[in-house]
C-alpha positions as semicolon CSV with decimal commas, in nm:
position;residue;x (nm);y (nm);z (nm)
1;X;-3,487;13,197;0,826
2;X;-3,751;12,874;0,883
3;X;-3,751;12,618;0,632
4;X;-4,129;12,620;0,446
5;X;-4,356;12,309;0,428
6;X;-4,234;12,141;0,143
7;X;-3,839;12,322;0,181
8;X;-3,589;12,054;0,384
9;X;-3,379;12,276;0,573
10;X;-2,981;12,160;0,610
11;X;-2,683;12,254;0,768
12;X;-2,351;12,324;0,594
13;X;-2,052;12,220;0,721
14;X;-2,006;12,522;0,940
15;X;-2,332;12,437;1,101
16;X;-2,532;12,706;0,973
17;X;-2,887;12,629;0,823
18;X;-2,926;12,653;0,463
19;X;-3,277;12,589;0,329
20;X;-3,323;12,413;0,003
21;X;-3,042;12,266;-0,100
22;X;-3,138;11,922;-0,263
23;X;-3,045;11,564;-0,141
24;X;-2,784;11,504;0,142
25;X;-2,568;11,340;-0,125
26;X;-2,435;11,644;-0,290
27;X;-2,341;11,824;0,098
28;X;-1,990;11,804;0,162
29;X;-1,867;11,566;0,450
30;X;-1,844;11,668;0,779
31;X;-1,564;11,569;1,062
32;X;-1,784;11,339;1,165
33;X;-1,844;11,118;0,899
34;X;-1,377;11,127;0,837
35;X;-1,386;11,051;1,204
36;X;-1,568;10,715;1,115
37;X;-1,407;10,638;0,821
38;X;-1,095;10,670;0,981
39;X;-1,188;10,451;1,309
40;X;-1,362;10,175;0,994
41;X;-1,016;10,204;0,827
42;X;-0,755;10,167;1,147
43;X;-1,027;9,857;1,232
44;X;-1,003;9,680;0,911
45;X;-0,586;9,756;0,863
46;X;-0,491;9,512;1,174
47;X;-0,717;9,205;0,993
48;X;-0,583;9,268;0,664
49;X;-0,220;9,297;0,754
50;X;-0,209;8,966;0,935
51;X;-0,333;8,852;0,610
52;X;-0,062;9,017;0,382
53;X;0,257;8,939;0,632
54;X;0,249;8,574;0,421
55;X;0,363;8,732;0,139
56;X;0,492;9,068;0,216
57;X;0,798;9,100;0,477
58;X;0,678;9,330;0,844
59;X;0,919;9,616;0,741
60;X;0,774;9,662;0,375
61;X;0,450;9,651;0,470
62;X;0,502;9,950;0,747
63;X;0,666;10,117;0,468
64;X;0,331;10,050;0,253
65;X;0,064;10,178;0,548
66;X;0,228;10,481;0,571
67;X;0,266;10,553;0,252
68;X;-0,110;10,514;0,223
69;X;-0,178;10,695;0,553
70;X;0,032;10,984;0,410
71;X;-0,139;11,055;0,081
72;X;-0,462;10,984;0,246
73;X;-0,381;11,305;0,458
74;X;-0,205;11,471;0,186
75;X;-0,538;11,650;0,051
76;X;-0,624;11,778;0,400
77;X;-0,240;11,872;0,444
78;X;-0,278;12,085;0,115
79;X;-0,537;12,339;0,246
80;X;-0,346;12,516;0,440
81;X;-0,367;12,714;0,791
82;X;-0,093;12,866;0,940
83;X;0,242;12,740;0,890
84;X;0,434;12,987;1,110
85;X;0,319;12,772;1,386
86;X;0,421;12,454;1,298
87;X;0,773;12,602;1,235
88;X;0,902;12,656;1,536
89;X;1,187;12,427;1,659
90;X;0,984;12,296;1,931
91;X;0,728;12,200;1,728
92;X;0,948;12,054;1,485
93;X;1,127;11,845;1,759
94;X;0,711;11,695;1,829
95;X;0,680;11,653;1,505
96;X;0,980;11,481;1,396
97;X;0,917;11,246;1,697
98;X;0,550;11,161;1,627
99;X;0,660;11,062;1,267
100;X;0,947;10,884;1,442
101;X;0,723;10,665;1,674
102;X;0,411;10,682;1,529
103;X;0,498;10,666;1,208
104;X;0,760;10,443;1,131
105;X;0,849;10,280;1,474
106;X;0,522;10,179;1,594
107;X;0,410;9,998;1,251
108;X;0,731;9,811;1,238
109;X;0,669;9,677;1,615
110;X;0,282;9,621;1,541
111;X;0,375;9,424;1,254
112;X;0,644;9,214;1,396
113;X;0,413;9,143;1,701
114;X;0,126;9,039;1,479
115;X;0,343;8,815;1,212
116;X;0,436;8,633;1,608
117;X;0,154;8,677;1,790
118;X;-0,203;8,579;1,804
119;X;-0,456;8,843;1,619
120;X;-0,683;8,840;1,969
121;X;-0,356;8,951;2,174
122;X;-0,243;9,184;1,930
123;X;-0,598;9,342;1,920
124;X;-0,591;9,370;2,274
125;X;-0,206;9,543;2,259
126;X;-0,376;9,843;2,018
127;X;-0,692;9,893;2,260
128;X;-0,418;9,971;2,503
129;X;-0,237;10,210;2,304
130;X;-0,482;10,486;2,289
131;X;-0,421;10,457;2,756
132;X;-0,032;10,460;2,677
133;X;-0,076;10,828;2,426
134;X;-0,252;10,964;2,700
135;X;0,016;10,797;3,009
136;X;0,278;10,961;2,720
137;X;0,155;11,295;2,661
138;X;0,066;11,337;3,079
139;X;0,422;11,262;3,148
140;X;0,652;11,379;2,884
141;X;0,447;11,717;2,735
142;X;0,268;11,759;3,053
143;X;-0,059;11,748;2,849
144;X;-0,365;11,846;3,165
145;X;-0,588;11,464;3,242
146;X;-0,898;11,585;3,377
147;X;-1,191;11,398;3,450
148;X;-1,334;11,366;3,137
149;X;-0,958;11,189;3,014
């Protein structure tokens, strides 16, 4: 179905064209526009911790960003999917892991490193980190590094 003259024609977030639904301000958000938000977010939590480790001790304020980064997800968490998947032991052995380092590891050492470091050198230790996930997930879950990786 075309759009008219005067009908705006939209896309939902399935990407299928619905004609006539008003402003873009009432459309529900798309992956793209979390994906942003996110990247905005992870940018601006590096400056802003450097700023809060003179009043708030490295280990506290991990404790703090993940708190935050957990009920951020919490909503998404909530809708569901299929949770026999998730369930099996291997996957609980990734999982438990990825909360270990990721989660409660990693911000510790980032925070440490940037209440002794300089912010330009710590910067330039998280642009390497996405290389190491990928160096991490090659070698220990042979994950496949194609071209494009």
């Amino acid at each position: 179905m075309s759009a008219g003259a005067g009908e705006e024609q939209h896309r939902d977030t399935d990407g299928r064209a619905a004609a006539g639904q008003g402003s873009d301000a009432h459309r529900p958000r798309g992956p793209i526009f979390w994906a942003l938000l996110a990247a905005a977010l992870f940018g601006a939590a590096t400056p802003a911790s450097k700023a809060l480790l003179n009043a708030v001790s490295p280990l506290a304020l991990a404790g703090l960003l993940y708190l935050g980064a957990a009920l951020a997800a919490l909503p998404f968490s909530l809708r569901g999917g299929s949770s026999a998947s998730w369930r099996s032991a291997t996957n609980l052995r990734r999982m438990g892991g990825a909360v270990l380092f990721g989660g409660v590891l990693g911000p510790i050492a980032l925070l440490y490193g940037l209440k002794l470091a300089p912010s330009a050198s710590v910067s330039l230790w998280l642009n390497l980190e996405t290389v190491a996930t990928a160096a991490l997930a090659w070698l220990l879950f042979r994950e496949n590094m194609g071209a494009r990786v």
